[in-house]
C-alpha distance (Angstrom), angle and dihedral (degrees) to the residues before:
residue distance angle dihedral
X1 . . .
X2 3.66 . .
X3 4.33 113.1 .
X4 3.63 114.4 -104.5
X5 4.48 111.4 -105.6
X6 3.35 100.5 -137.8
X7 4.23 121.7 -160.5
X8 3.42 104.6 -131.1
X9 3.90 138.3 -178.6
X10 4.26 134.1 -123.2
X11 4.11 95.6 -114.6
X12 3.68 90.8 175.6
X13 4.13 139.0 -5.5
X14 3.90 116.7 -158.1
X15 3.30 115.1 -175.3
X16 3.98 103.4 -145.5
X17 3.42 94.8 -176.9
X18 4.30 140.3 -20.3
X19 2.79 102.8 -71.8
X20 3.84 104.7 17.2
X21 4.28 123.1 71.7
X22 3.89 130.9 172.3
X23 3.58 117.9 -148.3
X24 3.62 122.0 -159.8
X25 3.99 115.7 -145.7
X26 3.83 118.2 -145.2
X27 3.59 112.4 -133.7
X28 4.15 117.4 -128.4
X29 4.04 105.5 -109.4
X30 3.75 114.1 -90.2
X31 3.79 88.6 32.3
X32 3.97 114.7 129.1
X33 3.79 110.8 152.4
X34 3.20 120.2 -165.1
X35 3.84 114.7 -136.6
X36 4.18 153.1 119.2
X37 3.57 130.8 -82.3
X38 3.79 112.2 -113.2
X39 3.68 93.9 35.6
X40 4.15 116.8 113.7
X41 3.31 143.5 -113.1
X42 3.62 124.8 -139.1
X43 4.33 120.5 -145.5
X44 3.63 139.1 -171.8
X45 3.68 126.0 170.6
X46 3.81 114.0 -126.4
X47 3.57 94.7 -114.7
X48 3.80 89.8 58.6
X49 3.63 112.0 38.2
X50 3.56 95.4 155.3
X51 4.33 92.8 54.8
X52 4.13 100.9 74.6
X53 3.59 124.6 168.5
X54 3.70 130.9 -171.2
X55 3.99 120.5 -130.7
X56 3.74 124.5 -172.6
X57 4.00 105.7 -130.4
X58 3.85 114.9 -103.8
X59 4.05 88.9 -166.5
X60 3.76 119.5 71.3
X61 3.85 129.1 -128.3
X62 3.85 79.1 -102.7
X63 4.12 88.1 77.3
X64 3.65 109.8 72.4
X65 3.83 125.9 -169.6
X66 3.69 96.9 33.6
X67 3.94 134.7 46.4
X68 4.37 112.6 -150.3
X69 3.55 131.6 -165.5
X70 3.67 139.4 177.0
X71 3.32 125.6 -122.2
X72 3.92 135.5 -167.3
X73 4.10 123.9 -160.3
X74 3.54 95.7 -98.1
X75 4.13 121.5 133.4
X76 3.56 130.2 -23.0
X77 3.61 102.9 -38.3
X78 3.72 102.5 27.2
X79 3.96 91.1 61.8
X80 4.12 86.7 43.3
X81 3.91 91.0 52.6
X82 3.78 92.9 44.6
X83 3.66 95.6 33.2
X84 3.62 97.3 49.0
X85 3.85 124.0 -5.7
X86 3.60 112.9 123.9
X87 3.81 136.8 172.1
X88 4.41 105.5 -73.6
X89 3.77 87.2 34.4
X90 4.16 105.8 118.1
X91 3.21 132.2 -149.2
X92 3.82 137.5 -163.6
X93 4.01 103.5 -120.9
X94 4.00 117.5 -163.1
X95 3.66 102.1 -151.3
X96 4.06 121.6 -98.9
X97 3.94 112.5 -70.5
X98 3.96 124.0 175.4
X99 3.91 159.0 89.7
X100 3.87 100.5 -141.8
X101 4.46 81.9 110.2
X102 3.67 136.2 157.4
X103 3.88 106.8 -101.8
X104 4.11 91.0 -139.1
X105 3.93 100.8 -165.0
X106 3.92 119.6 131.6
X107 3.90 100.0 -123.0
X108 4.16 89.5 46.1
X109 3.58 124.9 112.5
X110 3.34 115.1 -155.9
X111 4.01 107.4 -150.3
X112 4.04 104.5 -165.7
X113 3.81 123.1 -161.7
X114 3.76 119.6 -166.5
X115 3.64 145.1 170.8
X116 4.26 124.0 -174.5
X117 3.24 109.1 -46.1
X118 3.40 99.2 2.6
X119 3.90 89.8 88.6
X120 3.68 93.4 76.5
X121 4.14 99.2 90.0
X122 4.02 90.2 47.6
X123 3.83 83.7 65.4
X124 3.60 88.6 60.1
X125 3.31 91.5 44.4
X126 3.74 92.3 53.0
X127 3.81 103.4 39.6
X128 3.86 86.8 55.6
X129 3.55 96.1 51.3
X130 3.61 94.3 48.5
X131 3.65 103.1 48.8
X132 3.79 90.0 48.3
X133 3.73 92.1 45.2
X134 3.24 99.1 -125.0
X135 4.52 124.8 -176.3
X136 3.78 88.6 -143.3
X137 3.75 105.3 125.4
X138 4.13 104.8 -133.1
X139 3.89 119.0 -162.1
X140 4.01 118.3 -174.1
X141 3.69 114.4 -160.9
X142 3.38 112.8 -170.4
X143 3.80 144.5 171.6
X144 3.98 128.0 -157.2
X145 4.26 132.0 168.2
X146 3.28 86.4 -123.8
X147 4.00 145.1 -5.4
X148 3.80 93.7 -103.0
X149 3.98 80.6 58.3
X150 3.77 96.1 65.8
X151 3.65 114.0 111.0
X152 3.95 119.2 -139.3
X153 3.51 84.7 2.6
X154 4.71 88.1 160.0
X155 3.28 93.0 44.5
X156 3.64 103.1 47.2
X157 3.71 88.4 49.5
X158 4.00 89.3 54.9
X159 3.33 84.7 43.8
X160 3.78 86.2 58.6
X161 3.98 99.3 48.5
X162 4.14 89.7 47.1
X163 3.80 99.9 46.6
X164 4.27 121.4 47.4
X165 3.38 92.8 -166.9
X166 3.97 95.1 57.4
X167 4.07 123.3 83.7
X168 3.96 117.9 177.5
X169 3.96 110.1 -164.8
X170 3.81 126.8 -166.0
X171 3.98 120.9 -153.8
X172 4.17 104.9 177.4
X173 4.12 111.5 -159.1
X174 3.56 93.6 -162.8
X175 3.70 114.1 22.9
X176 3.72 111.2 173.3
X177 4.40 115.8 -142.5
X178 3.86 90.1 -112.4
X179 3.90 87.3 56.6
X180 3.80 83.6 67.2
X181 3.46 82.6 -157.3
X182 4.09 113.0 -175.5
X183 3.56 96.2 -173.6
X184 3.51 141.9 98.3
X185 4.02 121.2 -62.2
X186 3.71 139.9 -148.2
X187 3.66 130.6 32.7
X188 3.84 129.4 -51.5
X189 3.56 107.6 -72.9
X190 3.83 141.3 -176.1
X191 4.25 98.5 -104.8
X192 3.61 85.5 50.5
X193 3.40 99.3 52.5
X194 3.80 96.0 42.7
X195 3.65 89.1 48.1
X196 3.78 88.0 77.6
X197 3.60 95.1 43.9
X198 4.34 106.4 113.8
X199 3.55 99.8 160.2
X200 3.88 118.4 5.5
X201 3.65 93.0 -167.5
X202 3.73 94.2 69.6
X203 3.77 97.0 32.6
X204 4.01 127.3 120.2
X205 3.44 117.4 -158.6
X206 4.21 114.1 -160.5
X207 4.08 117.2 174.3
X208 3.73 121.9 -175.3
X209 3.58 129.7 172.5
X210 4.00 133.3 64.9
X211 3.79 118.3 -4.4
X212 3.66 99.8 -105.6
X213 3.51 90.2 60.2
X214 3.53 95.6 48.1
X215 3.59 100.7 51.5
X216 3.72 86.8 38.7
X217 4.28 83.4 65.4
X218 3.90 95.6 42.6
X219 3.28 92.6 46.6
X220 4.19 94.8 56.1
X221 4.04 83.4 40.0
X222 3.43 88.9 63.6
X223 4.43 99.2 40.3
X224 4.14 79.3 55.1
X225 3.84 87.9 66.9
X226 3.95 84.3 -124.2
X227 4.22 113.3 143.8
X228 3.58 122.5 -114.7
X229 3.99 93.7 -114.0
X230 3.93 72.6 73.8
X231 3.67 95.5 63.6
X232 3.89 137.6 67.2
X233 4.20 128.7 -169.8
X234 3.35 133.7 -160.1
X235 4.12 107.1 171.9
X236 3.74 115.4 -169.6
X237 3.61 100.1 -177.3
């Protein structure tokens, strides 16, 4: 049975950073859909119903009247939603499809691999599992230019102070000596990665971001010996 394409309107537009906004979509009255957090969304604006683009949801199944995401000026409808989305706008919203999930069990550790924009799911993943409390252990990996690139950057740090099992860690590629950046440098590599690897056994790996990246991750997944039930992709190009 074919999903339901619901009309629905701009609530509110934050713009996190220049060239990155989240747009929260009001859901019609009645509607409560039932579905996962890390699944995504897909939108169209009525004018162009034949222009669709997929977004991974940056609000978790936790967040009910509304579904967010976060959006970077990149192609056609990035630079429109950016550029120009506004609260009142609408949007036609294909309802939440998926398997890139949270694996919720107490002795997990969730081992989270990100690059620009591909951050934005991990907050779901993060804001669920703190409000409910949750023992999973949650590790965000994730890799900006530089510091004023890094998406969420409060929140993920509050996220930090409420939730033990949470760590959010910044590697900048290009930091520039103004940034006065005290963090780590250089891309995501392996020893980093493996340096946060306890028990491999009961490790997830997820990576999200652009393809290099990705493939980079699935690729060390595999030289660990670890099986692929043990790893999740989202590629954004």
């Amino acid at each position: 049975m074919a999903k339901e394409i619901l009309e629905m309107p701009v609530e509110v537009a934050t713009l996190e950073l220049p060239d990155t906004k989240t747009i929260r979509l009001k859901w019609p009255d009645g509607h409560s859909p039932d579905f996962k957090t890390g699944q995504f969304i897909t939108l169209y604006w009525p004018d162009t119903p034949n222009y669709k683009r997929a977004y991974s949801l940056s609000s978790c199944a936790l967040d009910r009247g509304f579904y967010e995401v976060t959006v970077k000026r990149d192609g056609k409808m990035g630079t429109r939603i950016v550029d120009w989305a506004k609260p009142g706008d609408k949007f036609f919203v294909i309802p939440p499809v998926g398997k890139f999930l949270p694996v919720y069990e107490p002795n997990k550790h969730l081992i989270c691999v990100a690059g620009g924009s591909g951050v934005t799911p991990f907050r779901a993943f993060v804001r669920e599992a703190t409000r409910r409390k949750l023992a999973t252990k949650i590790t965000v990996l994730y890799s900006v230019r530089q510091p004023k690139d890094i998406i969420f950057n409060t929140e993920f740090r509050e996220l930090e102070k409420e939730n033990p099992c949470f760590q959010f860690h910044v590697t900048c590629t290009r930091p520039q000596p103004t940034d006065n950046w005290a963090g780590r440098t250089g891309r995501i590599d392996a020893p980093w990665i493996k340096a946060h690897i306890t028990d491999l056994a009961n490790t997830v790996f997820y990576a999200c971001g652009p393809n290099a990246l990705v493939e980079f991750a699935e690729a060390l997944v595999f030289e660990l010996g670890a099986p692929k039930e043990q790893m999740k992709t989202e590629k954004w190009g």
